[in-house]
N, C-alpha and C positions, 0 to 999 in steps of 0.2 A: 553544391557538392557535399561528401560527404567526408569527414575525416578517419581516414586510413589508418587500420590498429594489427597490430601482430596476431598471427591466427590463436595463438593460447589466451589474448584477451577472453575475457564473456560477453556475452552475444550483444551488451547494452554498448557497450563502446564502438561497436558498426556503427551505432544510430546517433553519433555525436553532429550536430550539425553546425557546418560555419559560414553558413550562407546569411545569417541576419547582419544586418549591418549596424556595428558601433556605436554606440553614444558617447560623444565626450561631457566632460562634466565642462567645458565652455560654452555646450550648448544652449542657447536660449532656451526656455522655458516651454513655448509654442513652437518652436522646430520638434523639442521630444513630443510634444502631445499628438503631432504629425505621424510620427515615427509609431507612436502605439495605435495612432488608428490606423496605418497599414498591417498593423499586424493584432494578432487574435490573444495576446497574452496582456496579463495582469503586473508582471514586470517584466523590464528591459534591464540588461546589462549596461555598466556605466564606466567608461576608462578616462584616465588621463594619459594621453598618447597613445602608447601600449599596454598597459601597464592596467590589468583589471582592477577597480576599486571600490565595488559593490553593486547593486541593484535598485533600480528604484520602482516604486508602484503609481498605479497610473490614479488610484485616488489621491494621493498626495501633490499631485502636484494641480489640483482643480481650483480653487482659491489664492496661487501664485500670478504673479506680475507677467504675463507673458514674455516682456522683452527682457527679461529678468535674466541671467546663467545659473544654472543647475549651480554651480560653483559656490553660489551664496547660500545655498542650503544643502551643504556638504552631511547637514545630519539627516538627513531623509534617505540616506543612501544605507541599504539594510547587507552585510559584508554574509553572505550564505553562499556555499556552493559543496561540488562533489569532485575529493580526487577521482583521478581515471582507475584506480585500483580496486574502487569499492565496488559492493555486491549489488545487486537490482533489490534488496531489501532496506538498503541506504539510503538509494534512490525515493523508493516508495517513503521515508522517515521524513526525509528531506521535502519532500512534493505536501506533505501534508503538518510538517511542523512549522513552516512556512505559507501554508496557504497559496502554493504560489502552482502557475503551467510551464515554467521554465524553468529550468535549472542551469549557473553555468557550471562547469566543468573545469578544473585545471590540473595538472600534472603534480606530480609529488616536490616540484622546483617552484608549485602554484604561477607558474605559468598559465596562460588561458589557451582553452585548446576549443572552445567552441559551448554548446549549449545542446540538451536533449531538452525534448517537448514530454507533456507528460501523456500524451495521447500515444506516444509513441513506444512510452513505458506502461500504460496501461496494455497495450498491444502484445506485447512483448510479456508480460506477465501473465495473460490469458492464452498465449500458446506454452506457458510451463503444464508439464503432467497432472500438477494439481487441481488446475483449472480444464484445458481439454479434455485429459482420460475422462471414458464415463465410472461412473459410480454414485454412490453414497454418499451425502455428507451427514454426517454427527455431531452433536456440540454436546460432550459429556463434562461433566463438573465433578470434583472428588475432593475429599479434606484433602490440603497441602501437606501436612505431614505424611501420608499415603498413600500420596503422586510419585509414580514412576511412568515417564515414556517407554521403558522397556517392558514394563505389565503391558500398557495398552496395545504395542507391537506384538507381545506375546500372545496376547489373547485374540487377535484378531486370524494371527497368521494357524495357529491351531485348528480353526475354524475352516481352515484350505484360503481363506481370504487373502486379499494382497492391500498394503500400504502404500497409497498414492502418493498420500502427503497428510502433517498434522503440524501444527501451531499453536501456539497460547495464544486466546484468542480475548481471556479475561484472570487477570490476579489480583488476589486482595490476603489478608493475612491469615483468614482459615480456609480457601478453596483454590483451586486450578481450574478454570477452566478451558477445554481446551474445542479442534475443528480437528476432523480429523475426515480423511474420504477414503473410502474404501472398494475394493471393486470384487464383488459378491454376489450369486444369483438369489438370496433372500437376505435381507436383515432383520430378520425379526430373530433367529438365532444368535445372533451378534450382539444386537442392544439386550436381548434376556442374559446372555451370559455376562457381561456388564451390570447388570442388576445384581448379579449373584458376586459379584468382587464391590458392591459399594460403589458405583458410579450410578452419580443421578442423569437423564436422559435428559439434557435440555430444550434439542431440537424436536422435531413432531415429523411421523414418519406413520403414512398409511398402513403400513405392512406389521405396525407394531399391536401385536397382537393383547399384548398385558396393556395396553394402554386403552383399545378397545373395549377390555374387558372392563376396567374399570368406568369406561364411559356407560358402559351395559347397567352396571350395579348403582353407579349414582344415577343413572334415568330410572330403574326400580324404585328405589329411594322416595325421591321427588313424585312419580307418584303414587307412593306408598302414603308418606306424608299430607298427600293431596286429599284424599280420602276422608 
């Protein structure tokens, strides 16, 4: 089953699951290795009674004693999770600062309220508009002193163009880079007016005509040279 959230939730808390079944940390060593080979994840949650007390990973315990309890290597157990209040980009922080396909989940009293899968937030993050709409994607670059998200809204929607969706997708201390997707019946008018405000084009986009062009002038070049 699945755990029941108030309709003003966001859409990731439908998909909290509490059907896995518990680990205690009394459990022997080879009853958990059991436990992770019925199921398809990299770690399991680990309580004492109730009482969540971290996770552990399924390579950590390969070189343990099997009759051994979890108990006697209380440091293997890695304390990560997500209240139920945060956004599905928490999620996504979480799934990948961790390295892990489970996440648990507990309330703002950190209570445990169950575990989302990350197959189920990948799911769930490719039906956002960013990901279904069709369009365009872009990865423009600009000095950081010079970066405004409202230049690059500005200049697209002038264009008659619409904003799906944009992110920072790379920063360092002189650049922005950014994703941005747009939904437009050409972009080759979009990335040239881009060129003309100081945005370098870092994606590759057939329709780009300055970019063609200069493929044109260095095959002249080359066998100009040749000669």
């Amino acid at each position: 089953m699945y755990f029941a959230v108030k309709d003003d939730f966001m859409i990731w808390q439908n998909f909290i699951d509490q059907t896995l079944k518990p680990i205690q940390v009394s459990d022997t060593i080879s009853e958990i290795k059991l436990a992770f080979k019925a199921s398809k994840f990299n770690h399991l949650p680990v309580f004492k009674k109730e009482v969540f007390k971290g996770s552990v990973h399924i390579d950590d315990l390969l070189d343990l004693e099997p009759t051994s309890s979890l108990s006697d290597f209380n440091y293997l157990l890695e304390v990560f999770y997500v209240e139920s209040h945060k956004t599905n980009l928490d999620l996504i922080h979480e799934f990948a600062n961790h390295q892990t396909n489970l996440l648990p989940i507990l309330d703002q009293d950190k209570k445990y309220l169950g575990v989302i899968k990350l197959e189920d937030t990948l799911d769930l993050f490719g039906e956002s508009p960013f990901v279904a709409n069709e369009g365009e994607v872009m990865i423009l670059r600009k000095e950081k002193s010079k970066f405004a998200f409202s230049e690059v809204a500005q200049l697209i929607e002038t264009l008659n163009a619409r904003v799906s969706g944009m992110y920072v997708s790379k920063l360092s201390e002189e650049f922005v880079e950014i994703t941005v997707k747009v939904e437009h019946q050409g972009i080759n008018e979009i990335l040239q007016t881009f060129r003309r405000y100081e945005y370098q084009i870092v994606s590759e986009h057939p329709e780009d005509l300055f970019a063609e062009d200069l493929k044109e002038h260095s095959d002249y070049l080359n066998k100009y040279l040749d000669i």
